[in-house]
C-alpha positions as CSV (number, residue, x, y, z in Angstrom):
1,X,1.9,18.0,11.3
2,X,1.0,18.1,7.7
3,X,3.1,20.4,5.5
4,X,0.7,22.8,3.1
5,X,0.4,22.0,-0.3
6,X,2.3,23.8,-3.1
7,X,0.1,25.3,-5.9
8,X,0.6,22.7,-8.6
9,X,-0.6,19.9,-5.7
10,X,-3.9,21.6,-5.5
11,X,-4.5,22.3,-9.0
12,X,-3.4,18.4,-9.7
13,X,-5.7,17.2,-7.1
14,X,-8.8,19.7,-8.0
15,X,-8.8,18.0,-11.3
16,X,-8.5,14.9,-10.8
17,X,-10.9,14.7,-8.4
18,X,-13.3,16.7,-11.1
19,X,-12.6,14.5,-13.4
20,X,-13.4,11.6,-11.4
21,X,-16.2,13.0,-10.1
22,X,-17.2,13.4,-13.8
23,X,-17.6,10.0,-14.7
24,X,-13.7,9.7,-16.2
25,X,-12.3,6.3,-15.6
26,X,-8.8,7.0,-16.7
27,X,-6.7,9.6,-15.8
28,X,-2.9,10.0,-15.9
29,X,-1.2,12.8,-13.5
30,X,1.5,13.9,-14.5
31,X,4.5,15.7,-12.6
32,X,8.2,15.9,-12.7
33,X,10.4,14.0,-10.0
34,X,10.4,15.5,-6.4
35,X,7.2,17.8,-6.9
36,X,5.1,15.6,-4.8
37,X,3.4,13.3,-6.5
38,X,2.9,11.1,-2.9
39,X,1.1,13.6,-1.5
40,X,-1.2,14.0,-4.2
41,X,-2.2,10.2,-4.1
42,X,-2.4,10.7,-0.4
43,X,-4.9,13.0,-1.3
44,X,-6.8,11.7,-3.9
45,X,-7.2,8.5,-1.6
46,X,-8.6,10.2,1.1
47,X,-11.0,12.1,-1.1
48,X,-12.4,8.0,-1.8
49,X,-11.6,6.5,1.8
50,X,-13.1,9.2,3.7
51,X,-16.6,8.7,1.9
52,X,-16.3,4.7,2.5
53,X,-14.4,4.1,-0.7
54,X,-11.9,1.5,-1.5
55,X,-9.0,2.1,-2.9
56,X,-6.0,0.0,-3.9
57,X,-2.1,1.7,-4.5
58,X,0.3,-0.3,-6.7
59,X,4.1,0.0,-6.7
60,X,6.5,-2.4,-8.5
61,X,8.9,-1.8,-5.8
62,X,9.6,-2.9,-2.5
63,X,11.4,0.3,-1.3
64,X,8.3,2.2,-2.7
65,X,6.3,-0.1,-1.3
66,X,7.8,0.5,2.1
67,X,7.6,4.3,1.5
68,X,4.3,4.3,0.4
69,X,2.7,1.9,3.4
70,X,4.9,4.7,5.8
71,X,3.0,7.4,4.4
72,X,-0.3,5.9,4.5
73,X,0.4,5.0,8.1
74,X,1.3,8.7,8.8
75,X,-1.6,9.5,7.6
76,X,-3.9,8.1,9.8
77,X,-5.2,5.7,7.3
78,X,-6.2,2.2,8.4
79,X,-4.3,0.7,5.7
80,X,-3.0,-2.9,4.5
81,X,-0.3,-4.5,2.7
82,X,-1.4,-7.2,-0.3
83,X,2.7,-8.1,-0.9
84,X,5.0,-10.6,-0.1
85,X,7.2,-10.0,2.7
86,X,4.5,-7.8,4.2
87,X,2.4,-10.2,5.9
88,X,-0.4,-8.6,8.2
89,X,-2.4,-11.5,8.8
90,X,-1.1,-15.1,8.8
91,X,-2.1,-15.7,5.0
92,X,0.1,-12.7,4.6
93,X,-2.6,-10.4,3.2
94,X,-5.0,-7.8,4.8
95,X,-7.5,-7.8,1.6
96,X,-10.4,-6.2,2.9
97,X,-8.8,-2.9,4.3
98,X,-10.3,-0.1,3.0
99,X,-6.8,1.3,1.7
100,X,-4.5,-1.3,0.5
101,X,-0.7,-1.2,-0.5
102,X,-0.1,-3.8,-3.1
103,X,3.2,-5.0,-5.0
104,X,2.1,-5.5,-9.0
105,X,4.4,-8.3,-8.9
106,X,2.6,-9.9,-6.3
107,X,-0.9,-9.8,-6.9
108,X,0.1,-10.6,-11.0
109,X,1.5,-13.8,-9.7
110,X,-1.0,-14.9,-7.0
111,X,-4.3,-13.6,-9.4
112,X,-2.7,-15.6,-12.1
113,X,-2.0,-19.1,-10.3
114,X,-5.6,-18.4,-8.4
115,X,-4.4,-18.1,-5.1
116,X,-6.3,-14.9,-5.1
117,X,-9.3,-12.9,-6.5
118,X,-8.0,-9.5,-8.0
119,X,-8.4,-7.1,-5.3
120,X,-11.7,-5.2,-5.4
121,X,-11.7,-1.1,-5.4
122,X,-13.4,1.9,-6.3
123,X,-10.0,3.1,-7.6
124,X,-6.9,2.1,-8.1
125,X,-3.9,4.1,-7.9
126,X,-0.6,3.3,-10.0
127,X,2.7,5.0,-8.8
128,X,5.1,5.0,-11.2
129,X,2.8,3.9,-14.0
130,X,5.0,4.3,-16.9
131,X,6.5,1.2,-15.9
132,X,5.2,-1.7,-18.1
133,X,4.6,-3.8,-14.9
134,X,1.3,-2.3,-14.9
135,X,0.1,-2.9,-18.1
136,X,-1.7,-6.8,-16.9
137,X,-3.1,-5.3,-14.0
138,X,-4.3,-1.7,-16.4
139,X,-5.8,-4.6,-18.6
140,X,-7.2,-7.0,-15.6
141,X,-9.1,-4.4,-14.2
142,X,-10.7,-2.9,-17.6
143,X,-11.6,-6.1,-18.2
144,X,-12.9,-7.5,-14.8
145,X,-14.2,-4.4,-13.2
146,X,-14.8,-1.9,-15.8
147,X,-16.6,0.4,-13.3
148,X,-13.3,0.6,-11.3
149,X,-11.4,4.2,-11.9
150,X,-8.1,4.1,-12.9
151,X,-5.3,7.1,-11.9
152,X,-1.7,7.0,-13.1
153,X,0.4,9.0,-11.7
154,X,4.1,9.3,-13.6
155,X,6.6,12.4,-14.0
156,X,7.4,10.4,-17.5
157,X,3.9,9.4,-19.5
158,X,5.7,8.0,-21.9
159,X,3.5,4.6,-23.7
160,X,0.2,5.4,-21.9
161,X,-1.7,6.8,-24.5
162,X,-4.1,3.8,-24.9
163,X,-3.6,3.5,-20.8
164,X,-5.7,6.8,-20.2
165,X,-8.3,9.1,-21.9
166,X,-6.9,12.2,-19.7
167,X,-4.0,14.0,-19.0
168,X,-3.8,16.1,-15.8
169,X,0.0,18.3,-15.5
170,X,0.3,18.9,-12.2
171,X,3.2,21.0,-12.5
172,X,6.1,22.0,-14.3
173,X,9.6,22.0,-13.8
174,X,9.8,26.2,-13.8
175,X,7.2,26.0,-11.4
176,X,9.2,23.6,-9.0
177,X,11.9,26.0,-9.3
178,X,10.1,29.3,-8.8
179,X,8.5,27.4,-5.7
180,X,11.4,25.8,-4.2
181,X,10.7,22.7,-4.7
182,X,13.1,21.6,-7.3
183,X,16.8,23.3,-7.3
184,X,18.2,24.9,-10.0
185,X,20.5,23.2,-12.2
186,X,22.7,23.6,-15.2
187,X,22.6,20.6,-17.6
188,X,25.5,20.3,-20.2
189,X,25.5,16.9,-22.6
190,X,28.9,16.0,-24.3
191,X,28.4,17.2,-27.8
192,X,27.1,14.9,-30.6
193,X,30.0,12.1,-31.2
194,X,31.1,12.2,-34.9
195,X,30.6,8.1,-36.1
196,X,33.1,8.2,-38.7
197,X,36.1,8.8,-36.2
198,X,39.1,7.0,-35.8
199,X,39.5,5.8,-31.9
200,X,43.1,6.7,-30.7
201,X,43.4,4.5,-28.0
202,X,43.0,1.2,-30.4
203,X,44.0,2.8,-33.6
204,X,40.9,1.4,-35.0
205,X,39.7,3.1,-38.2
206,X,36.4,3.4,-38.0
207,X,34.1,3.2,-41.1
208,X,31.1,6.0,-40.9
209,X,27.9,4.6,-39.9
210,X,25.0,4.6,-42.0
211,X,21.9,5.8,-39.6
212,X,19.4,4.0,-41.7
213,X,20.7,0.8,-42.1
214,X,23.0,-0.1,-39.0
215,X,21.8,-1.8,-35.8
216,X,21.1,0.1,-31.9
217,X,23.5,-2.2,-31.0
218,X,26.8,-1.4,-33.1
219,X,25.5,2.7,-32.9
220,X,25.4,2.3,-29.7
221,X,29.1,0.9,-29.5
222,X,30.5,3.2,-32.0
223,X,28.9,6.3,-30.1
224,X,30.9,4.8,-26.6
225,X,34.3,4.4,-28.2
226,X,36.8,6.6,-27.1
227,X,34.3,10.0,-28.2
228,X,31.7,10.4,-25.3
229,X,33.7,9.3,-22.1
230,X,36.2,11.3,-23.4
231,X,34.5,14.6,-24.2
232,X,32.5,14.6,-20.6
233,X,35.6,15.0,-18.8
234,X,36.3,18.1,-21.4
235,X,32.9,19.4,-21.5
236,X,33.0,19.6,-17.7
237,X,36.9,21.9,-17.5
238,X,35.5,24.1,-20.1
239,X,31.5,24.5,-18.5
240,X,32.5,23.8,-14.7
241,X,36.5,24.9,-14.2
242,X,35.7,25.9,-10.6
243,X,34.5,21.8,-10.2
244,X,32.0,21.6,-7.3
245,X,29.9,18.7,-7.0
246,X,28.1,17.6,-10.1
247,X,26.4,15.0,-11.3
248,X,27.2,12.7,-14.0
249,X,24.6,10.6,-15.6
250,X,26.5,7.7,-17.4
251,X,24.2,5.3,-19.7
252,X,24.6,2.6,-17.7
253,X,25.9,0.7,-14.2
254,X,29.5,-0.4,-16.0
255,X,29.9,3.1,-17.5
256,X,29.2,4.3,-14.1
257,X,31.7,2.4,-12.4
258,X,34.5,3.3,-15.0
259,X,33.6,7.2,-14.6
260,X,34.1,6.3,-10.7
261,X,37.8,4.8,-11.1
C-alpha cells in the first residue's frame, strides 16, 4: 500500500510538473535528506510514463541504484536496468523500457567508447545531482537532445547554477520536523580553534597563520592539531553531561576511526 504524501511532496511535485508542463527544460528540486525526495521522482515519472513517456533515472551509485530499481519495481513500473552488474537481457541492457535505471558511470563509459547510443527520453531524472558525475551526461544531453527535460533532484544544490534555470524547494527542514519526518536534533560544533596555539602534546610552538597567504592544506593541519579533537570531547561534557547517543561527524574516515578508539 502506498503511504500518503506529506505536504512539501505535493507542493514539490505540483511544480515541477507545472513547470514542465510549461515548456521549462531544467529544473532542480530541492529537499533536505530523508524528506522524500524518492517518492517525488516516483512521481514525477509516473506523471511521463503513464502518458507513454520515456524517462531515464541516473544514480552514481550501485546501492542507489539497487534502491531505486526496488522502488520502481514496487511501483508497478515496467522498468529496466542500463548498468553493469544489472544485466536484464544477455547484452546486459534493457534500453527500450519505458522507465530505465541507469548507473552515470556506466552509460559515460559505454556512450563514450560507442558501445552505445545515449539513451533516448522525454526526461531524465538525476538523483543526487550535486554530484559532478553528472555534469558529462547534464552536457551530453543539452547537446544531443536538447528537447529532452532535465530534473535534478539534490537536498544540497550546491554548483548547479548553470545546470538549471529553476529552483523548486520542496521542503524545509522545520517543516520535516513539524511533520515528523525529520527528528529533532541539537547540533553543537567545537568552537573556532585559535591558529596561533601551542600543541601540548608535541610541545610544538606554533607560528599564527596568516588566512590570506597560507595553503588549505597546512590550515587544515594546524586547525587538527591537538585543538578540535580535543575540544569535541569537552564541548560534549559541558552541552550533553547526561551522554546518550550522539552523533559525531569527524572530517574524515582516519579522524573517524581515532574518535572510535
Amino acid at each position: 500500500m502506498t503511504s500518503p504524501l506529506w505536504p512539501w511532496q505535493i507542493r514539490g511535485i505540483d511544480e515541477t510538473l507545472k513547470l514542465l508542463k510549461a515548456g521549462e527544460l531544467a529544473i532542480c528540486v530541492q529537499s533536505p535528506t530523508g524528506m522524500g525526495k524518492g517518492r517525488m521522482m516516483e512521481e514525477v515519472t509516473r506523471s511521463f510514463a503513464d502518458l507513454g513517456g520515456r524517462v531515464v533515472l541516473y544514480t552514481n551509485r550501485r546501492f542507489i541504484t539497487t534502491k531505486t530499481g526496488e522502488r520502481m519495481g514496487a511501483a508497478g513500473f515496467d522498468y529496466g536496468f542500463a548498468a553493469s552488474g544489472y544485466a536484464v537481457r544477455g547484452d546486459g541492457t534493457d534500453l527500450d523500457k519505458r522507465v530505465l535505471v541507469a548507473s552515470a558511470q556506466t552509460v559515460l563509459s559505454k556512450v563514450r567508447s560507442e558501445k552505445w547510443e545515449l539513451p533516448q527520453a522525454d526526461l531524465v531524472i538525476f538523483d543526487e545531482a550535486h554530484n559532478k558525475t553528472f555534469l558529462p551526461l547534464m552536457g551530453a544531453y543539452r547537446a544531443a537532445s536538447p528537447g529532452t527535460a532535465q530534473v535534478l533532484f539534490t537536498a544540497t544544490p550546491v554548483g548547479l547554477a548553470g545546470c538549471a534555470a529553476r529552483l523548486v524547494v520542496a521542503g524545509t527542514k522545520q517543516e520535516g520536523r513539524a511533520g515528523g519526518a525529520l527528528v529533532p536534533c541539537s547540533v553543537v560544533a567545537p568552537s573556532e580553534p585559535d591558529l596561533g596555539v601551542t600543541c601540548e602534546e608535541t610541545e610544538e610552538a606554533v607560528k599564527p597563520l596568516s588566512l590570506e597567504t597560507c595553503s588549505e592544506k597546512e590550515l587544515t593541519r594546524r586547525t587538527m592539531q591537538c585543538i578540535v579533537f580535543a575540544d569535541v570531547f569537552t564541548e560534549w561534557d559541558k552541552n550533553h553531561p547526561w551522554r546518550w547517543p550522539t552523533i559525531l561527524w569527524a572530517p574524515g574516515v582516519p579522524e573517524s576511526r581515532w574518535f572510535v578508539e
